[in-house]
C-alpha positions as CSV (number, residue, x, y, z in Angstrom):
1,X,-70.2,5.5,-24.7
2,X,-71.6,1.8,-24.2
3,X,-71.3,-0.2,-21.0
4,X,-70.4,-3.8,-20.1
5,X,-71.0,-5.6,-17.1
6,X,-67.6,-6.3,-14.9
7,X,-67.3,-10.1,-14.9
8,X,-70.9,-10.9,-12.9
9,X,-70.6,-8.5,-10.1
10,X,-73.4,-6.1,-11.5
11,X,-70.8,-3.2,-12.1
12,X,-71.5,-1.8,-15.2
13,X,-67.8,-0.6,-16.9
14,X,-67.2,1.6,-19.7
15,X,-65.9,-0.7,-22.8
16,X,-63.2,2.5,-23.2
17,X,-61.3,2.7,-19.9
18,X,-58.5,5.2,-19.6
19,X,-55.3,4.3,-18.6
20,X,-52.7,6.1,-16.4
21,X,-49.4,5.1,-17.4
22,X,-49.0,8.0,-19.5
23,X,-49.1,10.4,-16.0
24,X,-46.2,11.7,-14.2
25,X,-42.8,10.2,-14.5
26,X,-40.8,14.0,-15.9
27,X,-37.9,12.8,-14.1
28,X,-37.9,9.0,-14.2
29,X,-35.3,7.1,-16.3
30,X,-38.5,4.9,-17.9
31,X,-41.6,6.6,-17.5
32,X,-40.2,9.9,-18.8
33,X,-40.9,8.4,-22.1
34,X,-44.3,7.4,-21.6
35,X,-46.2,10.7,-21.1
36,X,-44.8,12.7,-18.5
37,X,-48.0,14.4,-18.0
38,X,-48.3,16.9,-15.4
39,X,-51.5,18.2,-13.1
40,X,-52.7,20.2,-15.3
41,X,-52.5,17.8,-18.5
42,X,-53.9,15.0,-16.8
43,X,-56.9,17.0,-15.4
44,X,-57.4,17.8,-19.4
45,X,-56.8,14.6,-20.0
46,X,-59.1,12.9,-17.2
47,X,-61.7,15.5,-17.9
48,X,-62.2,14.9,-21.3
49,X,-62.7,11.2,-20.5
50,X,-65.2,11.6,-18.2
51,X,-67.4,14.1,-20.5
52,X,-66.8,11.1,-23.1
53,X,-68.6,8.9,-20.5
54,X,-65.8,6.6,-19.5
55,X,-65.7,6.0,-16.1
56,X,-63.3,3.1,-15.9
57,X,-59.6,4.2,-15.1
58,X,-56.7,2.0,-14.6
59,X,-53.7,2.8,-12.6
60,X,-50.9,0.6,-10.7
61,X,-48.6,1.8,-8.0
62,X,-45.4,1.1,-9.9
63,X,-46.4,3.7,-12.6
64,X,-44.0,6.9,-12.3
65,X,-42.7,5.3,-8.9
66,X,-46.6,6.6,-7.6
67,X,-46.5,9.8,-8.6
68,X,-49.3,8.1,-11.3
69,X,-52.1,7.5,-8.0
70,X,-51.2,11.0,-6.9
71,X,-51.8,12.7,-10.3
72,X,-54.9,11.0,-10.5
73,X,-56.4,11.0,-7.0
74,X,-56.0,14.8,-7.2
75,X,-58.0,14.6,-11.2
76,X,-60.8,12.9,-9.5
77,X,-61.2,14.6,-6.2
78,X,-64.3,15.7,-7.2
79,X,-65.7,12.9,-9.5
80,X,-64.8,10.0,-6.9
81,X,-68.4,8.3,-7.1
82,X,-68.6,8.6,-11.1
83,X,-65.1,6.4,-11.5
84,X,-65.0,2.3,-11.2
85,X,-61.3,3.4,-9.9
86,X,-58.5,0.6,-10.9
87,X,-55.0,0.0,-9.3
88,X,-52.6,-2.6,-9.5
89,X,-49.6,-4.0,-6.8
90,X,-46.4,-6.4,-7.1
91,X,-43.5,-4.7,-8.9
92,X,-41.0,-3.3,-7.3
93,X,-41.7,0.2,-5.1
94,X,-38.5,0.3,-3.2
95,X,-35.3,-0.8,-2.3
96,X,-36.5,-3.3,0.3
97,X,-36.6,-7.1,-0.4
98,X,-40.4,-6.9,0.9
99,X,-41.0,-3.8,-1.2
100,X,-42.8,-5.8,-3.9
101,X,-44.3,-9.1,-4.3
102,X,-47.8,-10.8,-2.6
103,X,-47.0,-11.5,0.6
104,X,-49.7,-10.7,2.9
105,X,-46.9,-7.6,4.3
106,X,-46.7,-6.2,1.1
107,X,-50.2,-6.6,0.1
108,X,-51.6,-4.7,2.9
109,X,-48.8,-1.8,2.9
110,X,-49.4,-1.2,-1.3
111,X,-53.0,-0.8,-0.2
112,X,-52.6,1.6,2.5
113,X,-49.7,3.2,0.0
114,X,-52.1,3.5,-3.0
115,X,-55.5,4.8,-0.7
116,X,-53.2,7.5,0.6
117,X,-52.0,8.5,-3.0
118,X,-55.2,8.6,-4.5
119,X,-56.7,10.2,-1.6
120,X,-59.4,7.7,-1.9
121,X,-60.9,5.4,1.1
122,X,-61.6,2.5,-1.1
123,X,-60.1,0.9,-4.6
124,X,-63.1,-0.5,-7.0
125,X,-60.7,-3.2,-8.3
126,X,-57.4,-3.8,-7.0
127,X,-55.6,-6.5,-9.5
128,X,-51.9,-8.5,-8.5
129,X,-49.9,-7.0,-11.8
130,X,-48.0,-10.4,-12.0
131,X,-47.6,-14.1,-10.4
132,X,-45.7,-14.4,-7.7
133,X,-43.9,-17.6,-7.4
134,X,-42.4,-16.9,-4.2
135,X,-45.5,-16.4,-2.3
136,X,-48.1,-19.3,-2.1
137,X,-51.1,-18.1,-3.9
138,X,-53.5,-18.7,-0.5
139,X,-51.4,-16.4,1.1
140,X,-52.3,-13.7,-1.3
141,X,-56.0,-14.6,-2.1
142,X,-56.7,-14.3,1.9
143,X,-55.0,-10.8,2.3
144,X,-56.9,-9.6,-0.6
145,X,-60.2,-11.2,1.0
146,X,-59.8,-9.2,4.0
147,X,-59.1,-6.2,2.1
148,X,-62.7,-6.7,0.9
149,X,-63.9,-7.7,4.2
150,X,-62.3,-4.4,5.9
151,X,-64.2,-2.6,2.5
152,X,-61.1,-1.2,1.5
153,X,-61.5,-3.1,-1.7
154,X,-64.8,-3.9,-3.7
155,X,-63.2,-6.1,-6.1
156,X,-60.2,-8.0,-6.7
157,X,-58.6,-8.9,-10.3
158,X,-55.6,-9.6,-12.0
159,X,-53.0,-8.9,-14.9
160,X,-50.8,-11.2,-16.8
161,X,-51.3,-14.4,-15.1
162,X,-51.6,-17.7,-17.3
163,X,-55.1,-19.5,-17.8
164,X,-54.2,-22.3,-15.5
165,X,-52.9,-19.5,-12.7
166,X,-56.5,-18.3,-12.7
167,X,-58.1,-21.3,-12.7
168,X,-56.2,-22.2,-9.7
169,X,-56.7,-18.7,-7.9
170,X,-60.6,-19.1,-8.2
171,X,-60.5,-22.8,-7.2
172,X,-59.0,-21.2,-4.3
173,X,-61.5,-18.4,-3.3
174,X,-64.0,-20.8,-3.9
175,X,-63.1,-23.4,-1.8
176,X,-62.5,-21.1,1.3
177,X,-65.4,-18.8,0.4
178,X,-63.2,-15.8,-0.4
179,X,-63.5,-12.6,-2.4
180,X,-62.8,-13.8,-6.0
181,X,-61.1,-12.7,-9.4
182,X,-63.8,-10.7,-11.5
183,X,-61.2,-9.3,-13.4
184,X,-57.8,-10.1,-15.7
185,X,-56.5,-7.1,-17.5
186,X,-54.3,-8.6,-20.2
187,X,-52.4,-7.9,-23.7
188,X,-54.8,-8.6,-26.4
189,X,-54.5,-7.1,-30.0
190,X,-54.4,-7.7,-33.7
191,X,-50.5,-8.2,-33.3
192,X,-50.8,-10.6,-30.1
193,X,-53.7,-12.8,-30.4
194,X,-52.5,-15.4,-27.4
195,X,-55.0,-14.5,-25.4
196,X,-57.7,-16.5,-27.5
197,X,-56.1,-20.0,-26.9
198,X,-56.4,-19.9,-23.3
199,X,-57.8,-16.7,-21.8
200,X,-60.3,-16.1,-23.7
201,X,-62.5,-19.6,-23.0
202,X,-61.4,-19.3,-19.5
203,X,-62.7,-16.0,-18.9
204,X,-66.0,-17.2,-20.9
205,X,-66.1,-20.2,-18.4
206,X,-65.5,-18.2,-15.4
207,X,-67.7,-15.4,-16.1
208,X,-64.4,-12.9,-15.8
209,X,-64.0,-9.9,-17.2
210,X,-61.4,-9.4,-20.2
211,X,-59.7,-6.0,-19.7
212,X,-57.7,-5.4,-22.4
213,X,-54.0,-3.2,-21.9
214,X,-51.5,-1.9,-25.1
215,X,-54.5,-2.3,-28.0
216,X,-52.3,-0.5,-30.2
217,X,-48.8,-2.5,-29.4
218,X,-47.3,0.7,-28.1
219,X,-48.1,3.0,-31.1
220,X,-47.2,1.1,-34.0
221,X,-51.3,0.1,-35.1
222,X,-52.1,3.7,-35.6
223,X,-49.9,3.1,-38.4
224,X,-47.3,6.5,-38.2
225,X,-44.3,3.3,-38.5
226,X,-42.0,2.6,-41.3
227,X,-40.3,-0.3,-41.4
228,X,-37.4,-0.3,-39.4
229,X,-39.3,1.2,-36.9
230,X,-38.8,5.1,-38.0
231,X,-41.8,7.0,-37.0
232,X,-43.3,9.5,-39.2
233,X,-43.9,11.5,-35.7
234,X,-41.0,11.7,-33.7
235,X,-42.7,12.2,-30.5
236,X,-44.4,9.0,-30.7
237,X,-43.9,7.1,-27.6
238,X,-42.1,4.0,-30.2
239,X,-40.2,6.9,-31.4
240,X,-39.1,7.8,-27.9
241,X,-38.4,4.4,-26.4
242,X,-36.1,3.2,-29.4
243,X,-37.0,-0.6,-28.0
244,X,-40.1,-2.2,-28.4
245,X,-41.7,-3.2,-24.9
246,X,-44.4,-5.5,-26.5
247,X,-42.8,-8.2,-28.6
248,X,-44.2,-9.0,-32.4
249,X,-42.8,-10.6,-35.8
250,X,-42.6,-6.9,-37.7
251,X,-42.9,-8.4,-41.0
252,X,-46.2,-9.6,-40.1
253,X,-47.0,-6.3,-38.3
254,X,-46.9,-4.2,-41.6
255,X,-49.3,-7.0,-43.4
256,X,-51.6,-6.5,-40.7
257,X,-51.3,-2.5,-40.6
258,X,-51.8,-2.8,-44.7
259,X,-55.3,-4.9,-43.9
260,X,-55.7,-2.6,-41.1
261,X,-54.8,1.0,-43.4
262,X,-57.3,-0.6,-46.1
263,X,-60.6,-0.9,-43.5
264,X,-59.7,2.1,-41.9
265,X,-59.8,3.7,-45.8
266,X,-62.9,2.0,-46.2
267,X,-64.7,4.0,-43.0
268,X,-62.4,7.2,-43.3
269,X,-61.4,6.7,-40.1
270,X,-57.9,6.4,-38.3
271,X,-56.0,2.8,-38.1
272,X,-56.0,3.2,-35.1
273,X,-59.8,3.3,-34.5
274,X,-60.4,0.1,-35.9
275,X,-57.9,-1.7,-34.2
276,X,-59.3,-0.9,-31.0
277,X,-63.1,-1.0,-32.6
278,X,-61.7,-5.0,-33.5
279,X,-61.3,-5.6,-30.1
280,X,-64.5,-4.5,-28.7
281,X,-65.9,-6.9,-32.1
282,X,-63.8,-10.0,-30.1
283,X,-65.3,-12.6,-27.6
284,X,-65.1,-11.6,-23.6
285,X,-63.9,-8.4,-24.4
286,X,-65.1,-5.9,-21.5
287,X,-63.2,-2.9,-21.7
288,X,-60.0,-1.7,-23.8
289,X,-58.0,0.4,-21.8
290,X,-56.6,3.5,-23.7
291,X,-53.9,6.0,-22.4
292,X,-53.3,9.4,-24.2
293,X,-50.7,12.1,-23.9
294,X,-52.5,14.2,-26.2
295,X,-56.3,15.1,-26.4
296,X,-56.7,14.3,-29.9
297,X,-55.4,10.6,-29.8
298,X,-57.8,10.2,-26.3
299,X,-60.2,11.4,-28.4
300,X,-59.8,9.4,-31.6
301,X,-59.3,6.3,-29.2
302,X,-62.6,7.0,-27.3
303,X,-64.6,7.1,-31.0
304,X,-64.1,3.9,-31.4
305,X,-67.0,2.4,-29.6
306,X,-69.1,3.9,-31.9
307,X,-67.0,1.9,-34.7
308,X,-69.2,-0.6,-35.9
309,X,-67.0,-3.3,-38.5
310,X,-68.9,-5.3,-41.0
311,X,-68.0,-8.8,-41.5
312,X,-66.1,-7.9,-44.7
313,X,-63.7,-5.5,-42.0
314,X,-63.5,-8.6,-39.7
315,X,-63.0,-11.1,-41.8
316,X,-59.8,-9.4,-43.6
317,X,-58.4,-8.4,-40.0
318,X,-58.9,-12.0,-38.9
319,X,-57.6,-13.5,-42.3
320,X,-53.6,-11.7,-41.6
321,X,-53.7,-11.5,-38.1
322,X,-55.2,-15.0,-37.1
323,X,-52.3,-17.4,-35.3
324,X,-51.8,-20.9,-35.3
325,X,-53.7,-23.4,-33.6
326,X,-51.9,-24.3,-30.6
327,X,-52.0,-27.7,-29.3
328,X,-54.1,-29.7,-27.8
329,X,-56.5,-26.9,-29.1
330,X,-56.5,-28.3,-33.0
331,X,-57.2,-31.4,-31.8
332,X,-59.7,-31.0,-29.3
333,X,-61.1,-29.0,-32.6
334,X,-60.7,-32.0,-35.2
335,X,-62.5,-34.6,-32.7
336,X,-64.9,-32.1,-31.5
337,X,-68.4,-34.7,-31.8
338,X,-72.1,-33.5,-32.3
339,X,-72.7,-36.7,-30.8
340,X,-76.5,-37.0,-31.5
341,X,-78.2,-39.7,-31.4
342,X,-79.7,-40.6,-35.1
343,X,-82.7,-41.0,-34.3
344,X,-82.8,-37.6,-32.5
345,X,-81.9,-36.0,-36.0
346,X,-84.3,-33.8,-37.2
C-alpha cells in the first residue's frame, strides 16, 4: 500500500481508503441494497483492509440510519490508533426539523451521536456531507472549530460542495483563524470527470486533499453490465437497486468500459482495477475510497495501487472519457500568455 499526505496537515492517508456504506442496513428500505453486512462480515471485511495496509475509513452518520458507526466502532475496537477514522454529518437522522442540517445544535449533537456509536473519543476527520443553505456558513465553520478546540475533532472536511462553496468556507477559517477544510471527498471517475473543471485546480490551489467516493459509478466500471443495465451477476448492487444513483450518458459508458475492457486485457487484470488505478494516475488525487460486500472485490479494489498505467493506458482512457471544456475554462486556455519578454528568450 502507498501513502499520501492529507491536504498539508502531515497525516499520511492510505491512497485506498475503505468505505462503510456497504455495513448494516438488513432492514432498511435503502441501505438493504447496499451491503447489508453484519458484525461478523464487516470485521472480515475491516480486517482484511487493515492487513492490506489501509488505514483510512470513511463513514457518515446517515449510513444504515447509524447502525454503519456502530458496526464499525465495534471492527476497530482494538485497532483505534492504526485508523485516520472518517465520518460525515447533515442528512437527515430523525424525524425532527433540527435532526439534520449545520446549525451549530445539530453539529454538536451528530458529534456526540457519532463518538458514542463508534465508541471512539475523537473523529480524525469529520466532513459536512452537503451545503446547507439554510444555515450561514460561519455558523457551521465556528461549531466545527470548537469541536477541534474541545479535541473531539482533529480535522475538518467536506463532501459535495461546489469550488466556489470551498473557496468561500476557507476564506472564512482564515479570516477568523479557525480550524480549516483539509479535506473534500467528492465523485470523481472515468464516467464523471466534473470534478477537473473546478475542483480539481482548487484543491491544487488550496493544498486540500481530493478524496474520491463511487470510482466505479456504483458497479457498472467493473464491467459485469449489458446494455440496458442487465447485470451478468445478479447480486450486483446495480442489479439490486434497479435505479442508477450516480447519473451518466450510458452510450458513452459502454465506449468507455470498451477502452477500459481493452487496457485491462492488456495487464490481465480486472476493469475494475484500472479504473480505480486511473484515478490514483489523476492530479490531487489522495485517496479513492472503496467499499466491498465481498472479500474478493475489496481485494481486487485494494490491488490497484500497485497498478501502474503506461501512457498508452492513459491516453486511450483519457481519449473516450475526456469532457468538454467548460466555459470560461477554454478561454482562459486560448489566451493563456507566456508573456516573456524577447529579450529574456533563450
Amino acid at each position: 500500500m502507498k501513502y499520501r499526505l492529507l491536504g498539508r496537515t502531515g497525516v499520511w492517508v492510505s491512497e485506498i481508503s475503505l468505505g462503510a456504506m456497504t455495513f448494516g442496513g438488513k432492514e432498511h428500505p435503502v441501505y438493504r441494497t447496499h451491503g447489508a453486512l453484519g458484525q461478523e462480515e464487516v470485521d472480515r471485511i475491516v480486517g482484511t483492509a487493515l492487513d492490506a495496509g489501509i488505514n483510512f475509513i470513511d463513514t457518515a452518520d446517515v449510513y444504515a440510519d447509524g447502525e454503519s458507526e456502530e458496526l464499525l466502532g465495534r471492527a476497530i475496537a482494538q485497532h483505534r490508533r492504526k485508523v485516520v477514522l472518517a465520518t460525515k454529518l447533515m442528512a437527515p437522522v430523525g424525524p425532527g426539523p433540527n435532526d439534520q442540517g449545520l446549525s451549530r445544535l445539530h453539529v454538536m449533537r451528530a458529534l456526540e451521536d457519532s463518538l458514542r456509536r463508534l465508541k471512539t473519543d475523537y473523529v480524525d476527520l469529520y466532513q459536512i456531507h452537503n451545503y446547507d443553505h439554510m444555515t450561514p456558513i460561519e455558523e457551521t465553520l465556528s461549531a466545527l472549530d470548537d469541536a477541534v478546540q474541545q479535541g473531539k475533532v482533529r480535522y475538518i472536511g467536506c463532501s459535495n460542495l461546489a469550488a466556489w462553496q470551498i473557496s468561500k468556507a476557507l476564506g472564512i477559517s482564515a479570516l477568523h483563524n479557525q480550524a480549516k477544510f483539509v479535506a473534500n471527498q467528492t465523485h470523481y471517475s472515468l464516467l464523471s470527470r466534473d470534478a477537473e473543471r473546478d475542483l480539481v485546480p482548487m484543491a491544487e490551489d488550496a493544498g486540500l486533499s481530493l478524496t474520491v467516493w463511487q470510482p466505479l459509478v456504483g458497479g457498472f466500471l467493473t464491467g459485469k453490465f449489458d446494455r440496458g443495465g442487465v447485470s451478468t451477476e445478479q447480486d450486483s448492487r446495480r442489479a439490486r437497486n434497479g435505479f442508477d444513483f450516480v447519473p451518466f450518458d450510458e452510450e458513452k459508458g459502454f465506449t468507455v468500459l470498451a477502452a477500459l475492457r481493452t487496457v485491462a486485457a492488456r495487464h490481465e487484470v480486472s476493469p475494475a482495477r484500472v479504473a480505480i488505478a486511473w484515478l490514483l494516475a489523476q492530479r490531487a488525487v489522495t485517496s479513492v475510497i472503496v467499499g466491498a460486500r465481498k472479500l474478493e472485490q475489496l481485494t481486487d479494489n485494494i490491488a490497484a495501487s500497485d497498478l501502474i498505467l503506461t501512457e498508452q493506458d492513459l491516453t486511450e482512457l483519457d481519449k473516450v472519457s475526456r469532457p468538454s471544456i467548460a466555459y470560461p475554462n477554454w478561454i482562459q486556455e486560448q489566451f493563456a500568455p507566456t508573456r516573456i519578454p524577447a529579450g529574456n528568450l533563450a
